[in-house]
N, CA, C and O atoms as a GROMACS GRO file, in nm:
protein
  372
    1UNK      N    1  -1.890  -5.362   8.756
    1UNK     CA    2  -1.872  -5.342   8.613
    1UNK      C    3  -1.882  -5.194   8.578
    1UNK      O    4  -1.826  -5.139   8.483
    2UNK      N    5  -1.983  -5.126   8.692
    2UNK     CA    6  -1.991  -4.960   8.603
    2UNK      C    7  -1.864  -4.891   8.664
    2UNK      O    8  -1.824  -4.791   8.603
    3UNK      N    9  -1.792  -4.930   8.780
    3UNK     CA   10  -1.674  -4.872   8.789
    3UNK      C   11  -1.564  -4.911   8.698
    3UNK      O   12  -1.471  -4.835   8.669
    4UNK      N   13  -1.578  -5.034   8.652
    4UNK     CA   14  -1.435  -5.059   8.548
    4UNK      C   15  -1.465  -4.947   8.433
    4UNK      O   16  -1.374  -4.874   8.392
    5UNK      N   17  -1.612  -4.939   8.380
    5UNK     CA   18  -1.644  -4.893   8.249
    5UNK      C   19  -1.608  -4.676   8.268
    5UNK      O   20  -1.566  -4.586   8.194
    6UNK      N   21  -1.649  -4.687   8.387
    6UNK     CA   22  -1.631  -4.496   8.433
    6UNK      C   23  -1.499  -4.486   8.397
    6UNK      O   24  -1.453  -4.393   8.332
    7UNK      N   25  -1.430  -4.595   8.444
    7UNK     CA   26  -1.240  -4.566   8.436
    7UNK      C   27  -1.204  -4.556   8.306
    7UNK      O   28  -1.153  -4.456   8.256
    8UNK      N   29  -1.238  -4.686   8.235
    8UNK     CA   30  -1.228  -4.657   8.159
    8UNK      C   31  -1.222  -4.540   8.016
    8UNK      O   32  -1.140  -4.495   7.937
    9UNK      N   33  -1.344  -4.533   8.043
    9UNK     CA   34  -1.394  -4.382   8.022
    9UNK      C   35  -1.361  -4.249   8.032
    9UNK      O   36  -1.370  -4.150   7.959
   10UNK      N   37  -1.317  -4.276   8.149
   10UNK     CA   38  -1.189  -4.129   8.185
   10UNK      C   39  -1.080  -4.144   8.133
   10UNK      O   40  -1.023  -4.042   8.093
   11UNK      N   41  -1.016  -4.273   8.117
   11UNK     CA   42  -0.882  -4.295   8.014
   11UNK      C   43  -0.917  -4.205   7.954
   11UNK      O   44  -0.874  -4.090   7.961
   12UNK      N   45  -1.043  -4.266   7.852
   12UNK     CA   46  -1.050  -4.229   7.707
   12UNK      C   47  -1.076  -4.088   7.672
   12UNK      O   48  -1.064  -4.037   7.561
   13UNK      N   49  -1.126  -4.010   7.825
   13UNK     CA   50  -1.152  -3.840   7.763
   13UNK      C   51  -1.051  -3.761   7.815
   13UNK      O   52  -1.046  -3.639   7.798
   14UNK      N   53  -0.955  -3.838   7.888
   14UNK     CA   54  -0.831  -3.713   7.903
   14UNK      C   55  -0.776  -3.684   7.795
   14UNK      O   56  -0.746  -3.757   7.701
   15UNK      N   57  -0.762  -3.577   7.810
   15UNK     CA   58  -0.667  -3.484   7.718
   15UNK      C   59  -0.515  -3.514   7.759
   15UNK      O   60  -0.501  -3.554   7.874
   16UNK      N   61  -0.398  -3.500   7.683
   16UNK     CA   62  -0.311  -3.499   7.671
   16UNK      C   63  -0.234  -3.417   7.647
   16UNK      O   64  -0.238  -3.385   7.528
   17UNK      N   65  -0.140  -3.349   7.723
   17UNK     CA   66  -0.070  -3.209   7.698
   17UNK      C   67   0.063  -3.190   7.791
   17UNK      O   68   0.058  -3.197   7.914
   18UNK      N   69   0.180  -3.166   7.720
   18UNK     CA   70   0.293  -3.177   7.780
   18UNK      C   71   0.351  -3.088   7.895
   18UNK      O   72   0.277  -2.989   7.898
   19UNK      N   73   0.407  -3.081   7.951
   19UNK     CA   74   0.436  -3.064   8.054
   19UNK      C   75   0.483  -2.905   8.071
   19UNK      O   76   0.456  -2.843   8.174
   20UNK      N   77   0.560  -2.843   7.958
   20UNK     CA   78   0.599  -2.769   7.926
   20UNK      C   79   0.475  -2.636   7.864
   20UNK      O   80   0.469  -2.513   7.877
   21UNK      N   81   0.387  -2.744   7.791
   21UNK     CA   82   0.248  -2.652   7.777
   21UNK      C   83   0.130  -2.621   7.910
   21UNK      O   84   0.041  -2.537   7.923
   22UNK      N   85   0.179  -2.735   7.999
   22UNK     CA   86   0.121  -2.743   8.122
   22UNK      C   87   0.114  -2.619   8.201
   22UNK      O   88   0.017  -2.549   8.231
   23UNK      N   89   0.206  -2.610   8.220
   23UNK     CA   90   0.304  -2.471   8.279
   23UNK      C   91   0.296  -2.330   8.239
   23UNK      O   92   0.333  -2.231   8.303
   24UNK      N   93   0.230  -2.338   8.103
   24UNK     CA   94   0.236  -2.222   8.011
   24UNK      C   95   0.138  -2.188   8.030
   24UNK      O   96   0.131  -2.069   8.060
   25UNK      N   97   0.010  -2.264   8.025
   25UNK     CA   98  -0.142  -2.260   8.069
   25UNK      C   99  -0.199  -2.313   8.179
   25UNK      O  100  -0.321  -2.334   8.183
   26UNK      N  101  -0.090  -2.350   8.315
   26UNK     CA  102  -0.095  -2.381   8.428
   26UNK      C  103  -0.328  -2.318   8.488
   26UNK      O  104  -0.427  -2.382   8.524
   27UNK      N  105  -0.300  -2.179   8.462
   27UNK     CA  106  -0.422  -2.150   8.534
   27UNK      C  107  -0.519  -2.166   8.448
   27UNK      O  108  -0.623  -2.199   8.506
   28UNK      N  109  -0.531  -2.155   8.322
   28UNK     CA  110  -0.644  -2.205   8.247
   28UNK      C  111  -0.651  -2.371   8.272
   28UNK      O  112  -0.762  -2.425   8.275
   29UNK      N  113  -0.528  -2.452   8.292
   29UNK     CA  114  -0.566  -2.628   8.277
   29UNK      C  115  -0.682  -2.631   8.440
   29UNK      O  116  -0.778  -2.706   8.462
   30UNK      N  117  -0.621  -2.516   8.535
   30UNK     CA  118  -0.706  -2.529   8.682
   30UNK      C  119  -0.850  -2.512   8.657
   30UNK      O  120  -0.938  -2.582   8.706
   31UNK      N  121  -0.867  -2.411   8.577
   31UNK     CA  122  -1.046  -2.391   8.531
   31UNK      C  123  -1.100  -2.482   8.495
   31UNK      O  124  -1.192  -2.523   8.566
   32UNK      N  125  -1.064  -2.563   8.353
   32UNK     CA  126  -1.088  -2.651   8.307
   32UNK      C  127  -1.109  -2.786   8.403
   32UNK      O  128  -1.203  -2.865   8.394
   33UNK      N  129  -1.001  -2.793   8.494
   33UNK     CA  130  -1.033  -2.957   8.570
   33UNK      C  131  -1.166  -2.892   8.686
   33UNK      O  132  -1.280  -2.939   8.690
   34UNK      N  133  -1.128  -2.802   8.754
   34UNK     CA  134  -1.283  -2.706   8.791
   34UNK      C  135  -1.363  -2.747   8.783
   34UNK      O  136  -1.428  -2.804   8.870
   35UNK      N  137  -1.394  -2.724   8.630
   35UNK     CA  138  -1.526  -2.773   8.558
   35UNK      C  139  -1.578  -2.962   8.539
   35UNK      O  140  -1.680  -3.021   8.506
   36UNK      N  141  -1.443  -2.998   8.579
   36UNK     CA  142  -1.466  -3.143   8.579
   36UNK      C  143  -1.383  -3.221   8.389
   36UNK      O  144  -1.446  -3.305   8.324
   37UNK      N  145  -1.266  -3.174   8.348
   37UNK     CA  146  -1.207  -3.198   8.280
   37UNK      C  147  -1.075  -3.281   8.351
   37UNK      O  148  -1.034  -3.266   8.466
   38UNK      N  149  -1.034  -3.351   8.269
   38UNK     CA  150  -0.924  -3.458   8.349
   38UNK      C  151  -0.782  -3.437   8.225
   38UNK      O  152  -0.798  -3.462   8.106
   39UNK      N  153  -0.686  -3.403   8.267
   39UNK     CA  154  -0.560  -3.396   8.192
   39UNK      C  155  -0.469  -3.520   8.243
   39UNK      O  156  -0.491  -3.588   8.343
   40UNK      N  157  -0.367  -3.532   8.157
   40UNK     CA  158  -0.272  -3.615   8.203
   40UNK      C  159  -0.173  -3.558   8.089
   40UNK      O  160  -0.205  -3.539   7.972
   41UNK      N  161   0.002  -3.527   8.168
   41UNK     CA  162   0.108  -3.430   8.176
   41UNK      C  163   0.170  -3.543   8.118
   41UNK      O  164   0.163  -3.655   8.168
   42UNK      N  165   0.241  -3.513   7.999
   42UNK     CA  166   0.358  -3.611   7.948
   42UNK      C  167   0.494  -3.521   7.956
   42UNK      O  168   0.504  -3.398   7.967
   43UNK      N  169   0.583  -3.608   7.948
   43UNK     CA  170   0.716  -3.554   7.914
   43UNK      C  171   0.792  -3.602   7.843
   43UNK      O  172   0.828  -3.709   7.894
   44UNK      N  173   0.854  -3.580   7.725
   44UNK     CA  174   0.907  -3.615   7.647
   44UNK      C  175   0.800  -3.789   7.556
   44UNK      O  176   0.827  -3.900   7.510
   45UNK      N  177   0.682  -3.704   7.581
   45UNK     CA  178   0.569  -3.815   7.563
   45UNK      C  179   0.562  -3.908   7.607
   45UNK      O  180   0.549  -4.008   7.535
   46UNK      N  181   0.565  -3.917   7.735
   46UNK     CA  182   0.552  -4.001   7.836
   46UNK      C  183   0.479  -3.947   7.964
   46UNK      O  184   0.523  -3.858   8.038
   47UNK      N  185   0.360  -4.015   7.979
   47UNK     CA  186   0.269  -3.966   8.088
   47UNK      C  187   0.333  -3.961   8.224
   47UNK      O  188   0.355  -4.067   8.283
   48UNK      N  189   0.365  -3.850   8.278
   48UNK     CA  190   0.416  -3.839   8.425
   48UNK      C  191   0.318  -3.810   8.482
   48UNK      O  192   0.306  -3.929   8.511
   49UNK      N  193   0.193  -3.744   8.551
   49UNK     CA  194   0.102  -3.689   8.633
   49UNK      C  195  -0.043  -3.669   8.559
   49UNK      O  196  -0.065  -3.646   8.440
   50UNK      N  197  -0.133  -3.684   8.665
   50UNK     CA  198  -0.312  -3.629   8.570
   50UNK      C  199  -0.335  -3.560   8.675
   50UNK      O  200  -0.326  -3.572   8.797
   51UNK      N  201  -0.370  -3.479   8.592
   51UNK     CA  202  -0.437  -3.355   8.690
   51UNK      C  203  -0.629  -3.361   8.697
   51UNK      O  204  -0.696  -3.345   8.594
   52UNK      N  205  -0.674  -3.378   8.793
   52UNK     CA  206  -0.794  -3.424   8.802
   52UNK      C  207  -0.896  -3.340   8.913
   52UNK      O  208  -0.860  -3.276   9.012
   53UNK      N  209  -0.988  -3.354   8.880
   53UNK     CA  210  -1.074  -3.277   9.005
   53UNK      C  211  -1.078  -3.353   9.131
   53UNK      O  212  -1.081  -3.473   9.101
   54UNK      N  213  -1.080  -3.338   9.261
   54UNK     CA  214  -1.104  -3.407   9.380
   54UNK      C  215  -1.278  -3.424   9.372
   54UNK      O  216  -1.371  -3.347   9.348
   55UNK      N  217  -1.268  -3.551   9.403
   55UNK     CA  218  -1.389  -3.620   9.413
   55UNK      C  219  -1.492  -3.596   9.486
   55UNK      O  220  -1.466  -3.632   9.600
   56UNK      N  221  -1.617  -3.546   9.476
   56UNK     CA  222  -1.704  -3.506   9.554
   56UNK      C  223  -1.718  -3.576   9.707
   56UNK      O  224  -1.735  -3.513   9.811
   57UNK      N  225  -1.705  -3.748   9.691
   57UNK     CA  226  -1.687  -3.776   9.800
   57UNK      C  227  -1.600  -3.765   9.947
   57UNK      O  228  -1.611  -3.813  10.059
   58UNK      N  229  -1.518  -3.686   9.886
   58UNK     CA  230  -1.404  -3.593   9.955
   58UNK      C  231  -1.284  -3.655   9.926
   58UNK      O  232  -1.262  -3.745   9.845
   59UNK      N  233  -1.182  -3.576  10.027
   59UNK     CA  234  -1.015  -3.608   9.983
   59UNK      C  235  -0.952  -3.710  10.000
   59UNK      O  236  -0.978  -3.765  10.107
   60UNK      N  237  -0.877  -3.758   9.938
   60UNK     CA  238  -0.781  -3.892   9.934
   60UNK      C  239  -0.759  -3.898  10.078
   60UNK      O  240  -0.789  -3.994  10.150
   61UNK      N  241  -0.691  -3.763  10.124
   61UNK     CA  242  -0.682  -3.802  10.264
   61UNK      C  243  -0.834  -3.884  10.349
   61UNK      O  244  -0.842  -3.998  10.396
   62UNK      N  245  -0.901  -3.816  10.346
   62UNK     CA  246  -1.036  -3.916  10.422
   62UNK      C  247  -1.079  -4.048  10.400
   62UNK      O  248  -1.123  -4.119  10.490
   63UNK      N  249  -1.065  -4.091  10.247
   63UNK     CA  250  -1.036  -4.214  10.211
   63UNK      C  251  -0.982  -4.272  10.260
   63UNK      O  252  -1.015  -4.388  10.287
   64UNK      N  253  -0.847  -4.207  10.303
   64UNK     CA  254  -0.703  -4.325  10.304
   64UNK      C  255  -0.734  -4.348  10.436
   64UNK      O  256  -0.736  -4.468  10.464
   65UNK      N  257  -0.771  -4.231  10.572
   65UNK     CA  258  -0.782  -4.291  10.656
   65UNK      C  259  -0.894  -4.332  10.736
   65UNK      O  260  -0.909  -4.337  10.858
   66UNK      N  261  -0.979  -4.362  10.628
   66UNK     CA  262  -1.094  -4.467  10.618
   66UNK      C  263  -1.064  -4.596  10.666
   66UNK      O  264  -1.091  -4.668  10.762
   67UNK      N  265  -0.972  -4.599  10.522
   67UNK     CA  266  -0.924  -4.767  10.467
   67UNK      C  267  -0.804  -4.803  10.590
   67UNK      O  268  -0.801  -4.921  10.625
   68UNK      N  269  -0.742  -4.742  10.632
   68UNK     CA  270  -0.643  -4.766  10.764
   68UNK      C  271  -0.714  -4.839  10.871
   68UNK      O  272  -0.713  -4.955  10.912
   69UNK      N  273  -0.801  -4.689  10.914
   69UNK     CA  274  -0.883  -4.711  11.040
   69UNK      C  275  -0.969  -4.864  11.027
   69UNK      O  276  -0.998  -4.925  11.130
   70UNK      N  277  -0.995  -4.902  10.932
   70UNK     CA  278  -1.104  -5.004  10.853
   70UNK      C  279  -1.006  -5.193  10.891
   70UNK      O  280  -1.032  -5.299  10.947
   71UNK      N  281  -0.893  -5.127  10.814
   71UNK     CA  282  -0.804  -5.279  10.830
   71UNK      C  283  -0.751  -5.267  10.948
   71UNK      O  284  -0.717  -5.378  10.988
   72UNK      N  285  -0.723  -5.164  11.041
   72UNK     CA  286  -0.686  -5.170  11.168
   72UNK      C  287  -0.761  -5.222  11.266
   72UNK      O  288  -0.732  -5.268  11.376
   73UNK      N  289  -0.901  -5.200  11.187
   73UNK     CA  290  -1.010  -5.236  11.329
   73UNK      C  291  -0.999  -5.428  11.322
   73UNK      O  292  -1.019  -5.498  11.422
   74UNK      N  293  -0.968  -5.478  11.197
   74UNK     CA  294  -0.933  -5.619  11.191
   74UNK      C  295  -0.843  -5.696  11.227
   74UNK      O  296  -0.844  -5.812  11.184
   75UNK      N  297  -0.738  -5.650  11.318
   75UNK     CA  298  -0.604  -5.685  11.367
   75UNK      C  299  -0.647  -5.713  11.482
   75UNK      O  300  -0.725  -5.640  11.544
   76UNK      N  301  -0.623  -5.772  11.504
   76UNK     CA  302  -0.592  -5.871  11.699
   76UNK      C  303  -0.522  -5.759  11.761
   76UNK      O  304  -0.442  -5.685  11.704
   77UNK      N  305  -0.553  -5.754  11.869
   77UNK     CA  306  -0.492  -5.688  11.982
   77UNK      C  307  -0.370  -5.774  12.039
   77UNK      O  308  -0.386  -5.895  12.029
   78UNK      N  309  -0.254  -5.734  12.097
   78UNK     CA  310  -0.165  -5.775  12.110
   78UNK      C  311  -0.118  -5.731  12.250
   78UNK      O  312  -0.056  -5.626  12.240
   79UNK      N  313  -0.127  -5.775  12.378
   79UNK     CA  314  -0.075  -5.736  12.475
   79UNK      C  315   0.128  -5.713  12.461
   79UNK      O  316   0.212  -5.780  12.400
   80UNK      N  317   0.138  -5.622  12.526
   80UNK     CA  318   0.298  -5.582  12.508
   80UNK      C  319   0.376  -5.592  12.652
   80UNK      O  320   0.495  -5.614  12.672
   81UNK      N  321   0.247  -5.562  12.764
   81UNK     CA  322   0.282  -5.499  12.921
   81UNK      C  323   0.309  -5.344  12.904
   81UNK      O  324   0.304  -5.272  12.804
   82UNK      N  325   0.346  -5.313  13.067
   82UNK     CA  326   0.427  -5.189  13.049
   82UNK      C  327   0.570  -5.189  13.012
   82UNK      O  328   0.633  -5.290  12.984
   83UNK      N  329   0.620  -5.061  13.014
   83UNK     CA  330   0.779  -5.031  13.024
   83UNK      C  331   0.802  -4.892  13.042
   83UNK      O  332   0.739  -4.787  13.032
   84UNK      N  333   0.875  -4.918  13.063
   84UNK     CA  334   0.962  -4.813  13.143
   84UNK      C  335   1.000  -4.688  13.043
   84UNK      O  336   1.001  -4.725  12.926
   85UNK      N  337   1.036  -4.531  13.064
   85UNK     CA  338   1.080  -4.446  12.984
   85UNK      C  339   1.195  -4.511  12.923
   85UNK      O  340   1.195  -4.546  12.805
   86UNK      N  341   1.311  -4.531  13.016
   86UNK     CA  342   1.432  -4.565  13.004
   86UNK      C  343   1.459  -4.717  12.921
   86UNK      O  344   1.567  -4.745  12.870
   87UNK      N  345   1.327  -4.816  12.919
   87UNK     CA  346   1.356  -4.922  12.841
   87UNK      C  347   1.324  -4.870  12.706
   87UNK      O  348   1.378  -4.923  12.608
   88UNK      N  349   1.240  -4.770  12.692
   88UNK     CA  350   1.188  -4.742  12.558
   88UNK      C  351   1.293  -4.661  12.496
   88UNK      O  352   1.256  -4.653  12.379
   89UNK      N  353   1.382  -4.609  12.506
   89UNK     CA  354   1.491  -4.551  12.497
   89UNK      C  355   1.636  -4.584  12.530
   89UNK      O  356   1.730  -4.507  12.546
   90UNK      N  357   1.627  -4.746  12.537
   90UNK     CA  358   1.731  -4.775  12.607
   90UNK      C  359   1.838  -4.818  12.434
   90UNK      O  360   1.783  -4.866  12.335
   91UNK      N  361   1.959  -4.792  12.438
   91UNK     CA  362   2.033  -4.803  12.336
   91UNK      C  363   2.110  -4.971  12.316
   91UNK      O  364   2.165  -5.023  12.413
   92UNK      N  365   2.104  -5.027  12.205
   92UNK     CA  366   2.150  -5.172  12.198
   92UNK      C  367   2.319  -5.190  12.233
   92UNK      O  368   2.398  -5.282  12.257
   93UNK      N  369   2.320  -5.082  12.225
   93UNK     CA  370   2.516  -5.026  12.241
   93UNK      C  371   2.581  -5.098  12.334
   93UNK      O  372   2.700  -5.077  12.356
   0.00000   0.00000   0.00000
């Protein structure tokens, strides 16, 4: 429940600022998320991108291959045998 309510929450304190102003104040919006401010980029008032701080717990990348390594370790092993260079490369032609 306190993660639905945090999200929530962050909806509700991004700022909103177009894409075009984005750009204009590109290095001031970087200070600001810095500090732990959350934007989200519209265009033609329509939300395309949020610009957000990376999470103390580290980068999406380490996450992601968390969650890989995690559901991979749950897969059955699958014997294949060997083969050959030439079968692994061999053309259906």
């Amino acid at each position: 429940m306190l993660g639905f309510i945090t999200t929530f929450l962050r909806s509700v304190m991004d700022k909103f600022i177009s894409a075009a102003e984005a750009n204009r104040q590109f290095s001031a919006l970087l200070r600001e998320v810095r500090k732990g401010r959350q934007y989200v980029v519209t265009s033609h008032g329509r939300p395309i991108a949020r610009l957000v701080p990376i999470s103390k717990d580290g980068d999406v990348a380490i996450s992601g291959r968390a969650a890989l390594l995690s559901r991979l370790d749950g897969q059955p092993v699958c014997e294949v045998g060997r083969w050959t260079r030439e079968e692994l490369y061999e053309s259906d032609q």
